[in-house]
C-alpha positions in Angstrom: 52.5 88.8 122.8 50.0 86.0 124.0 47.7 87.7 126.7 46.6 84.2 128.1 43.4 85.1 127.2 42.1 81.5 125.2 38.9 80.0 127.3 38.2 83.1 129.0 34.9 84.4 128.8 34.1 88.1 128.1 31.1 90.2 128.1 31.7 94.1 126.7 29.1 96.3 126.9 27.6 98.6 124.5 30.2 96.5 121.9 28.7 96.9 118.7 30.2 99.9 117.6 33.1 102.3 118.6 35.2 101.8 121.9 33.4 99.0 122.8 33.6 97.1 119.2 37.3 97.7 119.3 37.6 95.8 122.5 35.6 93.1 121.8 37.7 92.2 118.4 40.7 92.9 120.4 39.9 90.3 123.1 38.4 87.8 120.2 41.7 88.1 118.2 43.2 86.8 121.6 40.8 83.6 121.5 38.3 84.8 124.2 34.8 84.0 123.7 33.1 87.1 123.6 29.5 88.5 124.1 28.4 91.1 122.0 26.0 93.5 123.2 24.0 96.3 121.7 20.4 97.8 122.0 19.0 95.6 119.2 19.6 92.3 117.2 20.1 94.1 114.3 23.1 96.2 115.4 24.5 93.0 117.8 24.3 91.0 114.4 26.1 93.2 112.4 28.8 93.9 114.7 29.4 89.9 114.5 29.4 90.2 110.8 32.1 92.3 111.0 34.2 90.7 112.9 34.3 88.1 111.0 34.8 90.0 108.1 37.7 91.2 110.1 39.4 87.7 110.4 37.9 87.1 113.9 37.6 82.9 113.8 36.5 82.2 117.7 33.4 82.4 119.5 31.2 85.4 119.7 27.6 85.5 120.9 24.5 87.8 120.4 23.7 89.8 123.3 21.0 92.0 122.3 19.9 93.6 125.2 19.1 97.3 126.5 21.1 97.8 130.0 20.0 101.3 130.4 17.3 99.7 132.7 17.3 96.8 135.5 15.1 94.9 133.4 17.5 94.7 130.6 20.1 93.7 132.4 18.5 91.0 134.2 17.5 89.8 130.7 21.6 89.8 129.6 22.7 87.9 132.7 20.1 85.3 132.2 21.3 84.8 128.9 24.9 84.8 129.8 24.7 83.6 133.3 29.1 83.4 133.7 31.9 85.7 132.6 35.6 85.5 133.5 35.9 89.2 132.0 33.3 92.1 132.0 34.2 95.4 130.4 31.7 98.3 131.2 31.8 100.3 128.5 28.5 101.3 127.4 28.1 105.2 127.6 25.9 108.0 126.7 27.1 111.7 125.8 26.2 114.9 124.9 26.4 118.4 124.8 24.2 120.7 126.9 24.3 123.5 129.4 24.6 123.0 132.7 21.6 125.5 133.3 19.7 123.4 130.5 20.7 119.6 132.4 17.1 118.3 133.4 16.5 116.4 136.4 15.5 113.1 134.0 19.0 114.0 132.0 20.7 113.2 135.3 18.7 109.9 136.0 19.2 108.8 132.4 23.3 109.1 132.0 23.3 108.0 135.5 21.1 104.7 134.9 23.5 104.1 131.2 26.8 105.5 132.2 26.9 104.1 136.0 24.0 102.0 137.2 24.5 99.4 134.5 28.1 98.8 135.4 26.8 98.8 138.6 24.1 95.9 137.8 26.8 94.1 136.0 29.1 94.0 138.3 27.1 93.3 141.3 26.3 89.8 139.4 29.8 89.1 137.9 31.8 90.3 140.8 30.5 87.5 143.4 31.4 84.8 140.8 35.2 85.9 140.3 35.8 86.1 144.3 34.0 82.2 144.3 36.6 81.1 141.1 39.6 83.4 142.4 39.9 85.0 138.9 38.4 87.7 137.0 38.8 91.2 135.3 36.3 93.6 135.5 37.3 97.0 133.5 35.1 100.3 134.0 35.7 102.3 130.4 36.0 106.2 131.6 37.1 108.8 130.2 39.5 111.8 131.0 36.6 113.8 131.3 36.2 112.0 134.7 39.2 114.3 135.7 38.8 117.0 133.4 34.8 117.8 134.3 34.3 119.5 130.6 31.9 122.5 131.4 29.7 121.8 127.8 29.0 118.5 129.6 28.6 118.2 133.4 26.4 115.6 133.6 28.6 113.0 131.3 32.0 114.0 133.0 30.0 113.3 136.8 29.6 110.0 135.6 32.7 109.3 134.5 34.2 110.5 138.2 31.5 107.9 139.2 32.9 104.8 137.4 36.5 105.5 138.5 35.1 105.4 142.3 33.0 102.3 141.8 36.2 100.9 140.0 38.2 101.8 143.1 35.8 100.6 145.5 35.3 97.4 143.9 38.9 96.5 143.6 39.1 96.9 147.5 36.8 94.1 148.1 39.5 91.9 146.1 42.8 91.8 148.5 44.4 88.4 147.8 42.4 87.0 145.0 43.0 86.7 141.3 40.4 89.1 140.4 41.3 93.0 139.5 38.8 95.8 138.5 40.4 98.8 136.8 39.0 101.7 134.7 41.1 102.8 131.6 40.3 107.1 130.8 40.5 107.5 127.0 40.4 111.1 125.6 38.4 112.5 122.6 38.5 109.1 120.1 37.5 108.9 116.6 34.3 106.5 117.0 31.6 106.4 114.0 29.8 108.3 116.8 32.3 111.5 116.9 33.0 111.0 112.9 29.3 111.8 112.4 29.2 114.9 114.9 32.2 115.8 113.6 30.7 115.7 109.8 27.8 117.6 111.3 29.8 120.5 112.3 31.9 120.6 109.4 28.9 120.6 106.7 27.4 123.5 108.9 30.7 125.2 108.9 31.4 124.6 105.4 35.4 123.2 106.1 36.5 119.5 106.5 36.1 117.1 109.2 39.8 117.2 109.8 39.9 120.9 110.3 36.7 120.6 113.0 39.2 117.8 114.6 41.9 120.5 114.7 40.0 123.3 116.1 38.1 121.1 119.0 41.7 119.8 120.0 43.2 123.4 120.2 40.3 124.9 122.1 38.9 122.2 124.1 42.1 120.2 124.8 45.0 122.0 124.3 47.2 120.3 126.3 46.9 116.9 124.5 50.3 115.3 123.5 49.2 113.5 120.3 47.2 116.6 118.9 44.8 113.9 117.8 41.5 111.9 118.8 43.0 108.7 119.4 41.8 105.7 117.3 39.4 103.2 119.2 41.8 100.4 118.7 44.5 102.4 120.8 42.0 102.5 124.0 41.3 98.5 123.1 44.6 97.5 123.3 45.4 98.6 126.6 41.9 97.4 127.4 42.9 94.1 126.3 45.9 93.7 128.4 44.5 95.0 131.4 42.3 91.8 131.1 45.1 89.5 130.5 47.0 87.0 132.9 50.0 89.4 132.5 48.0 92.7 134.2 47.8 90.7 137.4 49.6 93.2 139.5 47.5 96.0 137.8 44.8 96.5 140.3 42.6 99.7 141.7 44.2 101.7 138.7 42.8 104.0 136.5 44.8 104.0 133.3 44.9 106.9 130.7 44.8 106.1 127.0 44.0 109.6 126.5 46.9 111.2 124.6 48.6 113.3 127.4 45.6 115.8 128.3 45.6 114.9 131.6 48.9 116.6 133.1 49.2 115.4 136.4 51.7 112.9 137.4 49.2 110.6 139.6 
């Protein structure tokens, strides 16, 4: 299928690894021109690296920038001034008692999680009203809906993004532009793979039997029994940003296995 997607510009954050890397080759193998970003040249560079190892031919540009604070965003947008699509994925997360959740815990997932999709999109946003065309896709997670209680903090965020998401797409009523957020479940990043090794080795069984337990005890009601594979989430991700997902607008889309029970 040809998402339409050839000289558009995208910007993913947090794109050098995991959900976010996904994405990015899945927009790139469309033809979109597509920044990379990550916390450090390094890891932005290596990303590239792979996607070309991975068959990706188009354009794809460093983006080396921090956006856990204002002043690294205002550093990315100078340095890619215009984007026809912005993916917020970058995200923080971790486990921690509720009881144990500082005050500076807060401010920091809320400054990664939210406030740099809110930075991001405050630029962008203005620029697809002007051109009457853009996609701007908030990357959630079911734990938005499902508040897990091991991590209050991360799922508050999450419920966060899907309000921005909805808030900004009412500010879009007859234009071409459409801002979404897409939930995905428990996914098998490099991330998760290395937790997941962690508990395994402490545990002394295998990283698929640690997969097994978490799903029966944390998510039980998942349909695929699974974490879902980052490329799963990406290519919804990638259609949501197409010229096809035109009537998809003010949605918030689950790539998350069938955890999330309710109808609506």
């Amino acid at each position: 299928m040809d998402l339409r997607l050839k000289n558009k510009t995208a910007l993913v954050s947090g794109s050098s690894e995991g959900i976010g890397f996904a994405i990015a080759h899945a927009l790139a193998k469309e033809g979109a021109s597509v920044s990379i970003n990550g916390r450090s040249s390094k890891s932005v560079n290596a990303a590239i690296d792979k996607l070309r190892k991975m068959g990706v031919t188009g354009d794809l540009h460093p983006a080396p920038f921090d956006l856990s604070s204002a002043e690294g965003v205002k550093s990315l947008i100078k340095a890619v001034p215009h984007v026809d699509i912005l993916v917020n994925n970058l995200g923080i997360f971790e486990v921690k008692p509720f009881e144990e959740i500082t005050d500076e815990d807060w401010r920091r997932f809320f400054e990664v999680n939210v406030m740099s999709g809110v930075r991001l999109s405050r630029f962008y946003f203005p620029q697809m009203i002007q051109k009457n065309w853009g996609r701007i896709i908030f990357i959630s997670s079911e734990s938005g809906v499902n508040i897990p209680e091991a991590m209050i903090h991360y799922g508050v965020t999450k419920t966060a993004q899907l309000a921005l998401a909805r808030g900004l797409a009412e500010k879009t009523v007859s234009t071409g532009v459409t801002v979404n957020s897409v939930l995905p479940g428990p996914t098998y990043t490099a991330g998760v793979e290395k937790f997941l090794g962690e508990i395994a080795a402490s545990q002394g069984i295998s990283a698929k039997e640690v997969e097994k337990q978490f799903i029966k005890k944390e998510r039980p009601s998942s349909l695929i029994q699974r974490f879902a594979r980052p490329d799963e989430v990406a290519s919804l991700v990638a259609f949501v940003c197409s010229e096809l997902a035109s009537a998809i607008n003010g949605a918030a889309l689950r790539a998350e296995g069938g955890i999330v029970r309710s109808i609506c």
